[in-house]
C-alpha positions in Angstrom: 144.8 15.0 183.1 148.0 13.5 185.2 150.2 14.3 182.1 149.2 17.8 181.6 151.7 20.1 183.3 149.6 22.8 183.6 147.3 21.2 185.7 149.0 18.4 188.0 146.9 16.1 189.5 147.0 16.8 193.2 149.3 15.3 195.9 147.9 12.7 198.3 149.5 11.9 201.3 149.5 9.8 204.5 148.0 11.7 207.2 151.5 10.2 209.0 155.1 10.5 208.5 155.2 6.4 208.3 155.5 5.1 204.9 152.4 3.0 203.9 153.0 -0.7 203.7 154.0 -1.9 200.3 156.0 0.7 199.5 159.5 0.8 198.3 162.1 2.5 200.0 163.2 5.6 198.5 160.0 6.0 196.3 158.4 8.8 197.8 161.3 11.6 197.9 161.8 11.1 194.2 157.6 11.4 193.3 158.0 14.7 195.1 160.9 15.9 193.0 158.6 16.0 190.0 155.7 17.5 191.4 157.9 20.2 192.3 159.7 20.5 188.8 155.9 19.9 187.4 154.4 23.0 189.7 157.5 25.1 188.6 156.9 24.9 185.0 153.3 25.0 184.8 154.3 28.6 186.9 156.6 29.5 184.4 154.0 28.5 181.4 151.3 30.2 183.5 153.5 33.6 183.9 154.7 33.3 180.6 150.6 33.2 179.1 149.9 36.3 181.0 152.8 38.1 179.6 151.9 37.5 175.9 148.6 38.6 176.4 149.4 41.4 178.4 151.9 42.1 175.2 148.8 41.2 172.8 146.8 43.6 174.7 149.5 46.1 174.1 149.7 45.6 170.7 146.1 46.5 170.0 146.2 49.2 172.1 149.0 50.1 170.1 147.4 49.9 167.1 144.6 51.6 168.0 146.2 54.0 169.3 148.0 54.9 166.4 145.3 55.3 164.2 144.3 58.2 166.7 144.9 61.6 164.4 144.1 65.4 165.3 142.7 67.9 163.5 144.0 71.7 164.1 141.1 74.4 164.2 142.0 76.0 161.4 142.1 73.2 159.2 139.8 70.1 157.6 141.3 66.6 157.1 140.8 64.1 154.5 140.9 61.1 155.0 142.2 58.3 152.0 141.4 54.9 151.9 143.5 53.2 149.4 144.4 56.4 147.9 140.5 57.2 147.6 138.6 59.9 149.7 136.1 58.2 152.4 132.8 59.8 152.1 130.9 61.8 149.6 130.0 65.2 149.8 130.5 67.2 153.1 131.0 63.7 155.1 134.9 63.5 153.1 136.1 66.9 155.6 136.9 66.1 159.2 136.5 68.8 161.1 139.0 69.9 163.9 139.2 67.3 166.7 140.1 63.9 167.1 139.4 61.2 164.7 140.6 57.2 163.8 142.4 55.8 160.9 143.7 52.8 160.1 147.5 52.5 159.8 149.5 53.4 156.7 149.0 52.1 154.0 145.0 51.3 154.7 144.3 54.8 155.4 146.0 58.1 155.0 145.0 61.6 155.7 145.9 65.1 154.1 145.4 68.4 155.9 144.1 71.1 154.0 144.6 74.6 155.8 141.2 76.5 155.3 141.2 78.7 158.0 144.0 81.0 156.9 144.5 83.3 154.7 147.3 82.0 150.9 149.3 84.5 149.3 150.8 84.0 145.9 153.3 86.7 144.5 153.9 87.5 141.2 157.0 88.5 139.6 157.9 87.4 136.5 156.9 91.6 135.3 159.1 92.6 138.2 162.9 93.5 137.9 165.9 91.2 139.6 165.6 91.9 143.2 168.0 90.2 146.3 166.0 89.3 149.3 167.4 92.0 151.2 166.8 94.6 148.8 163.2 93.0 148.5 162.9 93.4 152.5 164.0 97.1 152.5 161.9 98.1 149.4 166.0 99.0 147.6 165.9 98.8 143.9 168.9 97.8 142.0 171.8 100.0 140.0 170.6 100.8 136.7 172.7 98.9 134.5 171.5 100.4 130.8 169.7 97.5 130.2 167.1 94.6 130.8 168.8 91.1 131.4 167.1 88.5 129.5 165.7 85.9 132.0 166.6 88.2 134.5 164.9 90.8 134.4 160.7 90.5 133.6 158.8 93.7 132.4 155.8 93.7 130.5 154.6 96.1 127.4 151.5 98.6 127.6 149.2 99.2 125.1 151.2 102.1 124.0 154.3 100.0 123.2 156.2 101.3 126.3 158.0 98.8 128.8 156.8 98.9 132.7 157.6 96.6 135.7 154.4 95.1 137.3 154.1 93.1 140.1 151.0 91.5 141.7 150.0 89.9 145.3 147.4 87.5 145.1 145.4 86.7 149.0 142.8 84.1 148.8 141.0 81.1 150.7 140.3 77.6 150.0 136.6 76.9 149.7 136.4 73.6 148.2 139.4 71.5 149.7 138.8 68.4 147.5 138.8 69.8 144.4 141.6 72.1 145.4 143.7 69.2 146.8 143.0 66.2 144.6 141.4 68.1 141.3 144.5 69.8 140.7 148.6 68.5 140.6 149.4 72.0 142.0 147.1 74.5 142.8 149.2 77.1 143.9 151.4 77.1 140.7 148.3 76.9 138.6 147.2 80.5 140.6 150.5 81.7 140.4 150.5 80.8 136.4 146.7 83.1 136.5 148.3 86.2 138.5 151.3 86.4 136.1 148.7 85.8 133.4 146.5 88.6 134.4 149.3 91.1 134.8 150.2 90.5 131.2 146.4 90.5 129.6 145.9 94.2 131.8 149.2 95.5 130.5 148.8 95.2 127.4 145.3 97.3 127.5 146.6 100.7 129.7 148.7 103.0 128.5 152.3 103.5 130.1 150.6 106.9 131.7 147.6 105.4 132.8 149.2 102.0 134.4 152.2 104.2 136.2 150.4 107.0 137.7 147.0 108.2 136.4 144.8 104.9 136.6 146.3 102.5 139.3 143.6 102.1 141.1 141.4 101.0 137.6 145.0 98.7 136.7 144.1 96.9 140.1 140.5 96.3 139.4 141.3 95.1 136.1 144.1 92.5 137.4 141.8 91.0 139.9 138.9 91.0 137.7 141.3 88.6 135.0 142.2 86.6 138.4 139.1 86.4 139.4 137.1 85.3 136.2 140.4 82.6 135.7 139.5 81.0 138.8 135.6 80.9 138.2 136.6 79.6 134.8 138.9 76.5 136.0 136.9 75.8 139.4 139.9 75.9 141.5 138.0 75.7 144.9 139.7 79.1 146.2 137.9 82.3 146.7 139.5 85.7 146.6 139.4 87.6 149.5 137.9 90.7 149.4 140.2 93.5 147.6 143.2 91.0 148.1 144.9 91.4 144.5 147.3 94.4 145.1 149.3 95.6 142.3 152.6 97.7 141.8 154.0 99.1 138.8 157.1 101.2 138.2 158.9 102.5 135.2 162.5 101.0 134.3 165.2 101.8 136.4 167.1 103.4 133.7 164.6 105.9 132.7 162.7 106.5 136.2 164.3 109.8 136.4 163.1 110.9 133.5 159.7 109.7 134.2 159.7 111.3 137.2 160.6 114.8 135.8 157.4 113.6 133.2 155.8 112.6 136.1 156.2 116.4 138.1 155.8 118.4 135.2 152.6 116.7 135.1 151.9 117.0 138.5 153.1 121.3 138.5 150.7 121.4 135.1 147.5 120.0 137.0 148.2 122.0 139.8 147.9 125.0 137.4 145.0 123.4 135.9 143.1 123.3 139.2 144.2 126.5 140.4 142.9 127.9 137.3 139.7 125.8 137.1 139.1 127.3 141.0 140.1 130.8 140.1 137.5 130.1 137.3 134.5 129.2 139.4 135.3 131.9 142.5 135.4 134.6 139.5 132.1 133.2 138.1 130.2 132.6 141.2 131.5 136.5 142.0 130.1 137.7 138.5 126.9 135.7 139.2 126.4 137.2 143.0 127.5 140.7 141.3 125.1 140.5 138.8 121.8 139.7 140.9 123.3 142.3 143.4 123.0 145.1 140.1 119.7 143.2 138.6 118.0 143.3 142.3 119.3 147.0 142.8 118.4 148.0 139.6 114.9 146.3 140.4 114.8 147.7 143.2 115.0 151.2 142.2 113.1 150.7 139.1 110.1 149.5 141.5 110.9 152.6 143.5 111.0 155.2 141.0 107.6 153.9 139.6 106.4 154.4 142.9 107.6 157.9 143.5 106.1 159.1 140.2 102.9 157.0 140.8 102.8 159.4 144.3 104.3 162.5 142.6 101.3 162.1 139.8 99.0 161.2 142.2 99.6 164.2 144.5 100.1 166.9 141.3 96.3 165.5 140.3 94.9 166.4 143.6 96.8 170.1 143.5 96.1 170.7 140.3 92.6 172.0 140.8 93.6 173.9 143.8 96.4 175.6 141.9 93.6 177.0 139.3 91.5 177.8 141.8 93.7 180.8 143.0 97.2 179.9 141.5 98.7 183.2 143.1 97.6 182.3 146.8 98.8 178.9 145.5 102.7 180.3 144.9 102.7 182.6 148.0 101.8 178.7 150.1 104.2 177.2 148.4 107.2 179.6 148.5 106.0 179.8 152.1 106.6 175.7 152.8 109.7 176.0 150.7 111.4 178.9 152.8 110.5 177.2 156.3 111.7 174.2 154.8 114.8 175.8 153.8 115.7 178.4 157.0 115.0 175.3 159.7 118.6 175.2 160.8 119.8 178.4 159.5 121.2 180.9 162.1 120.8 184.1 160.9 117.9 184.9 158.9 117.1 188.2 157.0 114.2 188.9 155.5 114.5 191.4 152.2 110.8 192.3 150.7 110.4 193.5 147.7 110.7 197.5 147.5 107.5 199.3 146.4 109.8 200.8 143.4 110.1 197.2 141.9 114.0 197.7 142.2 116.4 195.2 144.6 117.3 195.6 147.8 121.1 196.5 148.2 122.7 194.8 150.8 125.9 194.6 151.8 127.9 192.3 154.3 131.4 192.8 156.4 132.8 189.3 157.3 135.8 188.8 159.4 138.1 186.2 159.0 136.9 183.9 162.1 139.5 184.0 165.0 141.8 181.2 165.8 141.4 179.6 169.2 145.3 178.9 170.5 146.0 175.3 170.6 146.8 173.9 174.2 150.5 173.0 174.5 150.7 169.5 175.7 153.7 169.4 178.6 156.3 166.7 177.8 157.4 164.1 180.0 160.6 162.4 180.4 
């Protein structure tokens, strides 16, 4: 232990100041020289020691530290060992929080955004827009023609030219597959939406994909997407009515389809006017007619009545009429003339003359006097 430096054997000294007797002049300041230069350096080695493991220390914390990795809530993680997932199943997504790797290249991790919502755009049926025209909805000058690899269109099932363009919103279900199954996913969907605008337009007319059917063109493109994806497993999931569609004639012709498009417009206007003048005049004929069949009914059931009553009584007088049919007329001619003179104001009563000859009378009428009309003052 005496030649260790880092743990000096200790110094003994006389209890006095005298030196002890044998010893050599000049020894004993020179032994203390290199216990001082021995206690110096074993300080120096001490110090030194704590420092690299306080630097060790560092280091792994270092190193642990910068395995340390967070995960964003709307997002998994994947973590790659060697260029291989770690897990199976449901174990291979981290879930938002923070997890531990170890350092590139060991481990590696890929974030796969499944809490938001993709959008893929097609436009290879779409005419050559600039951005800003794109941002302000302008279309371009008509220039008499389509540029080849400019300009995309597609053809209806009539043989006509359209543009089409399509916007495709979906979610990622299955972020393994979609990440690691896959070179590109996103072209590969981009690839199905241009695809599906193609395999639709080629199965509406011109009319029906422009104006009369867009809402059935829609279905039909995200029904091609959406069987596409189901077919190739992509791990992504449409979101619900998130394939919207737009189609427009060529620029060159859009005026005339539009007049097309008006005249069409003006003629089922006409149509419906017609078809609405048609049921009000029907439903009118209809209520008219069970008006007439009710009345006609109605005073069928009334008439049968009357001459039910009318036979009924004329039975009952019958026999009293042939009883004494003269005492009979005098009764009758009697209800008939009261019946008659109730609101008459003069009433004169001519009986027949003994001779059998008519009474001869005669009347002086006077035109009936005016009554002056009052003379209404005016008023300034």
């Amino acid at each position: 232990m005496g030649n260790d430096p880092l743990h000096p054997e200790p110094e003994h000294r006389p209890a006095s100041g005298k030196a002890t007797a044998g010893s050599a002049p000049g020894h004993e300041p020179a032994r203390g020289v290199e216990d001082a230069s021995a206690r110096a350096l074993s300080e120096a080695l001490r110090s030194s020691f704590n420092i690299v493991k306080l630097l060790m220390l560092a280091l792994v914390a270092a190193f642990i530290l910068s395995g340390v990795f967070t995960v964003k809530p709307n997002e998994v993680a994947i973590k790659l060992r060697f260029g291989q997932p770690v897990g199976a199943g449901a174990e291979q997504l981290l879930k938002p929080g923070l997890h531990w790797k170890f350092p590139y290249p060991i481990d590696d991790v890929v974030y796969v955004p499944v809490g938001q919502s993709h959008t893929v755009i097609s436009t290879a049926g779409w005419y050559a827009q600039t951005p800003e025209e794109a941002a302000t909805h302008q279309k371009p000058q008509p220039l008499g023609m389509l540029r080849p690899g400019v300009d995309g269109y597609t053809l209806t099932g009539d043989g006509d030219i359209i543009h089409a363009k399509a916007t495709l919103s979906y979610r990622i279900n299955d972020p393994v597959r979609y990440t690691f199954q896959f070179a590109n996913a996103t072209n590969l969907l981009q690839h199905i939406l241009d695809n599906a605008l193609f395999y639709v337009s080629a199965r509406f007319t011109a009319d029906d994909a422009l104006y009369r059917k867009q809402l059935a063109f829609q279905e039909a493109v995200q029904a091609r997407v959406a069987q596409r994806i189901e077919q190739l497993n992509l791990g992504v999931r449409i979101e619900s009515g998130e394939v919207r569609t737009d189609t427009e004639p060529p620029i060159d012709v859009n005026e005339a389809f539009n007049k097309v498009t008006e005249a069409q417009q003006q003629g089922d206007i006409k149509i419906q006017e017609a078809e609405s003048y048609a049921r009000v005049a029907t439903n009118k004929a209809v209520g008219d007619a069970t008006v007439i069949l009710r009345g006609a009914l109605t005073s069928s059931n009334y008439l049968v009545t009357t001459v039910a009553a009318e036979a009924d009584r004329f039975g009952k007088l019958l026999p009293r009429y042939e009883a004494d049919r003269e005492l009979f007329k005098q009764r009758l001619l009697s209800e008939t003339m009261a019946r008659i003179l109730t609101n008459a104001q003069y009433k004169v009563f001519l009986p027949e003359r003994a001779d059998g000859n008519p009474w001869d009378l005669r009347l002086q009428l006077g035109k009936e006097p005016e009554i002056p009309k009052k003379e209404t003052s005016k008023t300034e």
